[in-house]
C-alpha positions in Angstrom: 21.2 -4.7 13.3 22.8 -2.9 10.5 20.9 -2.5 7.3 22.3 -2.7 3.9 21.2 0.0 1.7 21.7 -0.8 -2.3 20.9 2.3 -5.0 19.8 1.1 -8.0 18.4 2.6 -11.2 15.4 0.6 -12.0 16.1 1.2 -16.0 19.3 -0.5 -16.0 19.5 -3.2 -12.8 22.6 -3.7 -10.7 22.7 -7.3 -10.8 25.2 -7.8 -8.2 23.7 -5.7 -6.1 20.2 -7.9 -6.9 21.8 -10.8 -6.2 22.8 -9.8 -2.6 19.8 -8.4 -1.9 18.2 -12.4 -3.1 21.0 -13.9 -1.0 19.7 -12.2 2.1 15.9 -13.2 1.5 17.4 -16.9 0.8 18.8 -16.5 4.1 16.1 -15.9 6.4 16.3 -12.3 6.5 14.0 -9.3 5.6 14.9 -6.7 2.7 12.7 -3.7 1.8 12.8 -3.3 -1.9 10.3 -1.2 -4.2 7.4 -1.9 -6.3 4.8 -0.2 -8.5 2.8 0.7 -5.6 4.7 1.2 -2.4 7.8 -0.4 -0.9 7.1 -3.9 0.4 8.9 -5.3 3.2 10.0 -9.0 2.2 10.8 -12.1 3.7 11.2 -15.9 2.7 7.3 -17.3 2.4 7.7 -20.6 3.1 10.5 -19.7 6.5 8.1 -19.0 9.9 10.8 -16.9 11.5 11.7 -15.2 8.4 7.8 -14.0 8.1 8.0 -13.6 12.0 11.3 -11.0 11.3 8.6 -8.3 9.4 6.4 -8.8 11.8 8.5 -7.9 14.5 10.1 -4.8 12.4 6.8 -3.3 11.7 5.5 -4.0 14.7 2.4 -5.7 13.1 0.0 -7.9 15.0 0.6 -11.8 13.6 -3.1 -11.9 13.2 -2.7 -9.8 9.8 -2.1 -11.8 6.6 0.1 -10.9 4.3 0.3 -11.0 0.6 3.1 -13.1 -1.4 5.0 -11.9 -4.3 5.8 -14.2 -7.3 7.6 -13.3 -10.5 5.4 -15.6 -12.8 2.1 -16.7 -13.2 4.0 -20.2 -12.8 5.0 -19.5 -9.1 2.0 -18.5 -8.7 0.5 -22.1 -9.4 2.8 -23.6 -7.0 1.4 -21.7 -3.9 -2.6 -22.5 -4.8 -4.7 -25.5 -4.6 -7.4 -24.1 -7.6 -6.8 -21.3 -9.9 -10.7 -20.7 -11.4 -11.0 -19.2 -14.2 -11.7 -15.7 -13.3 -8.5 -14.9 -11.8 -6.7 -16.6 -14.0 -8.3 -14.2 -16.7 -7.4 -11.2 -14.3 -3.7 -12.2 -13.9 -3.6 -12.9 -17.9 -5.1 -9.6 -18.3 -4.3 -7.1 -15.5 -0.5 -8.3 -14.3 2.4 -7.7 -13.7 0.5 -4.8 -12.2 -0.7 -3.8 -9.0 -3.7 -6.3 -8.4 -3.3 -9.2 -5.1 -5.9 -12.5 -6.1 -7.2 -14.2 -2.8 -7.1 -17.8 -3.7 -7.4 -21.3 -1.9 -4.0 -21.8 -0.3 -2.1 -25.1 -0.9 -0.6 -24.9 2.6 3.2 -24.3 0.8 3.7 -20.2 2.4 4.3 -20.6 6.7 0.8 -20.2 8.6 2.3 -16.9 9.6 1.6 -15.1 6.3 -2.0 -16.7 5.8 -2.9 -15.9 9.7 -4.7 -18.9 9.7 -6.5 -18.4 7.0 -7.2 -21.2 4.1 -6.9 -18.4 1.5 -3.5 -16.7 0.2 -3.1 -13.3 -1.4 -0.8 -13.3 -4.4 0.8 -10.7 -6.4 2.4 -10.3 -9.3 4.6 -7.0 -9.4 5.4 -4.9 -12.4 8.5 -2.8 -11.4 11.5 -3.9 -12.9 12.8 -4.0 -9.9 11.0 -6.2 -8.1 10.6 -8.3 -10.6 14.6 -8.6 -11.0 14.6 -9.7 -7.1 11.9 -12.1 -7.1 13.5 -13.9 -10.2 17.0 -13.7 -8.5 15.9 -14.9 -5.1 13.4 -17.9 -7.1 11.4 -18.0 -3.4 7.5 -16.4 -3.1 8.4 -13.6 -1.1 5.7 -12.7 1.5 5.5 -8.3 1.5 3.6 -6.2 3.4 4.3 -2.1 3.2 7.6 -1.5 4.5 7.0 0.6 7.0 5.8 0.8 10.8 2.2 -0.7 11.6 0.3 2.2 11.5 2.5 5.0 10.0 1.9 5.6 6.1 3.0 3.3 3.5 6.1 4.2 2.0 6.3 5.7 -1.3 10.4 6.2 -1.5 13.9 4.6 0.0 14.0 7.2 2.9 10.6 6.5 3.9 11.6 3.2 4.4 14.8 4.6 5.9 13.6 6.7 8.5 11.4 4.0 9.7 12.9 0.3 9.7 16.7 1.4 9.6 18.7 -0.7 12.1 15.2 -3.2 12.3 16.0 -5.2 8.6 18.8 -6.5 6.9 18.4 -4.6 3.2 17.2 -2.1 1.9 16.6 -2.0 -2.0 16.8 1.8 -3.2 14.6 2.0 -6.6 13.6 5.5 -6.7 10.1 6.4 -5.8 7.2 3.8 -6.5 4.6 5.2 -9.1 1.2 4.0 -8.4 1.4 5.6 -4.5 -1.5 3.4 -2.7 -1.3 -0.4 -2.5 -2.6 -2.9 -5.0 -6.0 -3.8 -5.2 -7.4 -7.4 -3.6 -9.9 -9.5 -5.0 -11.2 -12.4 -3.3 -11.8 -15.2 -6.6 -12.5 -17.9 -4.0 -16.6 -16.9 -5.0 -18.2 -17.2 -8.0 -18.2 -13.2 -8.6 -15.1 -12.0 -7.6 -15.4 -9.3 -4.6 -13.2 -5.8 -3.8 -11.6 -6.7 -0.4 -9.6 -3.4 -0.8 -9.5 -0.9 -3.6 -6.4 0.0 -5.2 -4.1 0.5 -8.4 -6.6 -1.3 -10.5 -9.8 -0.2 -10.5 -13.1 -1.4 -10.4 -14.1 -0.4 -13.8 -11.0 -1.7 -14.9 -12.0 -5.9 -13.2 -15.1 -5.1 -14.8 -14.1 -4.4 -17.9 -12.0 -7.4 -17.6 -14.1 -10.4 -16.0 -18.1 -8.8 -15.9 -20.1 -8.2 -12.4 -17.1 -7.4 -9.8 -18.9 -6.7 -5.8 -17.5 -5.0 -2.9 -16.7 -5.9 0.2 -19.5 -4.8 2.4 -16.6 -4.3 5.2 -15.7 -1.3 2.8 -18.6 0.6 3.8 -19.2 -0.7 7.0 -16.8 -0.3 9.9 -18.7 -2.9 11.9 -17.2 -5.7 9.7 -13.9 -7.5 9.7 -12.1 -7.0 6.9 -11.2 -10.2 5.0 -8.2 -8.9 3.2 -4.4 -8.4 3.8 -3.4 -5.0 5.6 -6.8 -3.5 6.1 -7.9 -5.1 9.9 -6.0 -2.6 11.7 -6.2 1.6 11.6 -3.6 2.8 8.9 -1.9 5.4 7.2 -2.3 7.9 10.0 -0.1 11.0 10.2 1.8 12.2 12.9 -1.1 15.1 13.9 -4.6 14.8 13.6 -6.4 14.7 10.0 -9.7 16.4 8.9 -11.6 15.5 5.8 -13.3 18.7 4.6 -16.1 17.8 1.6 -17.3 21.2 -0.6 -15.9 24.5 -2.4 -12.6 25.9 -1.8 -14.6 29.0 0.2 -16.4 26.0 2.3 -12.7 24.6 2.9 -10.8 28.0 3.5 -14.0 28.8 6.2 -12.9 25.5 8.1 -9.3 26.4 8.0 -10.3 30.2 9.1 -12.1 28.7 12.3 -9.5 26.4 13.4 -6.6 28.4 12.9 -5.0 30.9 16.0 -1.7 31.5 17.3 -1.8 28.7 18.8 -3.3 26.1 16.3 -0.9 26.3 12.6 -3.0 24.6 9.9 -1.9 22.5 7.0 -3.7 21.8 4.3 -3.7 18.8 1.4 -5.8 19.5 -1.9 -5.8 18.8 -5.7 -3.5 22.0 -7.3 -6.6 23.7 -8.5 -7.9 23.9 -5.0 -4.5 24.4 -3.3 -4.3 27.4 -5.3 -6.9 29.2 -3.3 -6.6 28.6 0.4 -4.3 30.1 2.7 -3.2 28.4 5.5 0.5 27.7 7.5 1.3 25.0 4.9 -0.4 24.1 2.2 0.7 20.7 0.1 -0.7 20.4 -3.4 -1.1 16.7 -4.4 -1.7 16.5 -8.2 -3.8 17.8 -11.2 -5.7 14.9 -11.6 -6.5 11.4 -8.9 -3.4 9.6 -10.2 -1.0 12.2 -9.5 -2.9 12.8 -5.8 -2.4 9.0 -5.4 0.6 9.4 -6.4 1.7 11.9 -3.5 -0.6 10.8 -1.4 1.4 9.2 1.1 4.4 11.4 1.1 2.0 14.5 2.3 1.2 12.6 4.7 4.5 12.2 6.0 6.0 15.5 6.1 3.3 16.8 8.1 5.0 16.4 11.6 4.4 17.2 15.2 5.6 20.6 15.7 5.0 22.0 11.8 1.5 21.7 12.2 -1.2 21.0 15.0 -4.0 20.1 12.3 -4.0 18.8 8.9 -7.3 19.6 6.6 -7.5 17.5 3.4 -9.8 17.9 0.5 -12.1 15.1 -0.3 -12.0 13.3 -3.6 -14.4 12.0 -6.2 -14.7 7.9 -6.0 -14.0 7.1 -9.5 -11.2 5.9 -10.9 -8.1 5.6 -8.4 -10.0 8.1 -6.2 -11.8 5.0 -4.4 -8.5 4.1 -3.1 -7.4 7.3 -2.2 -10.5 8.2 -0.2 -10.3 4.6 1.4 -6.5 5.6 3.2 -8.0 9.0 4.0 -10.9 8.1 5.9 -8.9 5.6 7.6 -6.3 7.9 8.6 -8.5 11.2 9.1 -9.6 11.9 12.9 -12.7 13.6 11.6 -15.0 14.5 8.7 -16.8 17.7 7.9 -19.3 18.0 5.2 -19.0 22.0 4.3 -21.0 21.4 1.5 
């Protein structure tokens, strides 16, 4: 299959080129294209073998429900049987942004993108990008990441590239996403809405918004099966194995001093500060602060490859904020974890 690849500057929209990407989506077909979080892998919602075609590019098991993408609120109505209060007051308050709302479905999207389930994830999308498709194309547009099951999301065009080229129809290049980990889920089927998976939007931030938010006990317990799109299968692993390392720089750089030999080169991911002070074969600093980590997050992750590197050692990150999300991917993609405090 050859794959169209459109450039476009997300400031100031080729149209044309938006409109061919739409045309394929109307079609049947899949087209990666970016949004505020990662790139999202798209195909007609309501067309079985459209949905089927990302499965079968990502090589994703069919048992995995997807989340939809709508440009409006409006859409959104058209793909749910109830829309309680609660979301409605988190999709008044906290989109277009990177936030998916579990809702009761009304059966519209193919039983491929639900897996089954009687609940849909929607989104609402903030880049301008996006949004120009969705609007163009005037279909809900069923998204997971565009990438292979398994590998990291990607955060840019030639992520996307180097993984699906020759398995999709389009490709929509909008520069690199911003956010850098998925949105976050809520389930507002309940009367307190609960954290299926943490994301763009925090908790603080739902709280802030609608009162008393819960988690997902799933989060915390490996023993449980997740409820929400993307998270029942391992993710976001690297090409060579991963540890998390928790404590000082000293307590990092003595891990890295242990492992490493001449036959064992060590790279390492950390916050600036800390990358500052260890010495190792590669070392990849992520970001002053946990948006900018989140941010590069995924792209570390991906340029570690078999042959640089035999281990990578990452840093371990406070849970506030976005750092919830980000130490969600990392413990799903690390192969170990070592408390050197």
């Amino acid at each position: 299959m050859q794959t169209k690849r459109w450039t476009i500057q997300p400031e100031k929209p080729d149209y044309q080129a938006i409109r061919d990407a739409a045309e394929l989506l109307r079609s049947g077909r899949t087209v990666a294209f970016p949004t505020e979080t990662v790139y999202g892998l798209g195909a007609d919602a309501t067309n079985k073998a459209a949905v089927s075609g990302i499965f079968e590019a990502k090589g994703r098991p069919e048992d995995n429900p997807l989340i939809v993408h709508v440009a409006t609120k409006e859409r959104l109505h058209g793909l749910v049987s109830a829309l309680p209060p609660v979301a409605e007051k988190l999709l008044d308050t906290l989109t277009p942004g990177p936030l998916t709302v579990v809702l009761p479905s009304n059966g519209i999207c193919a039983g491929n993108v639900t897996a089954g389930l009687s609940t849909i994830g929607v989104r609402i999308p903030e880049h301008p990008v996006a949004r120009e498709l969705l609007k163009a194309c005037d279909i809900p547009v069923a998204a997971p990441s565009a990438n292979i099951s398994g590998k990291p999301s990607p955060t840019t065009a030639d992520h996307v590239w180097e993984d699906l080229h020759g398995k999709i129809a389009g490709l929509v290049d909008g520069g690199p996403t911003g956010v850098g980990v998925e949105s976050t889920v809520v389930d507002c089927t309940q009367d307190i809405p609960i954290v299926l998976r943490p994301g763009g939007i925090t908790k603080e931030q739902l709280e802030a918004t609608v009162g008393s938010v819960m988690v997902d006990p799933a989060l915390a317990n490996t023993t449980e099966n997740p409820k929400a799109p993307g998270m029942k299968y391992t993710h976001y692993a690297p090409e060579v194995p991963m540890w998390l390392v928790a404590g000082t720089p000293e307590n990092i750089q003595a891990v890295i001093d242990t492992e490493r030999g001449p036959q064992k080169r060590i790279g390492v991911m950390a916050s600036t500060e800390t990358a500052d002070k260890l010495k190792a074969d590669r070392v990849i600093p992520l970001g002053s602060n946990l948006r900018e980590i989140a941010a590069e997050l995924y792209d570390a992750l991906r340029i570690f490859k078999n042959g640089d590197v035999d281990l990578i050692v990452c840093e371990t990150f406070p849970q506030t904020d976005i750092g919830q999300a980000i130490m969600n991917r990392l413990e799903k993609a690390a192969a170990s974890y070592v408390d050197n405090e």
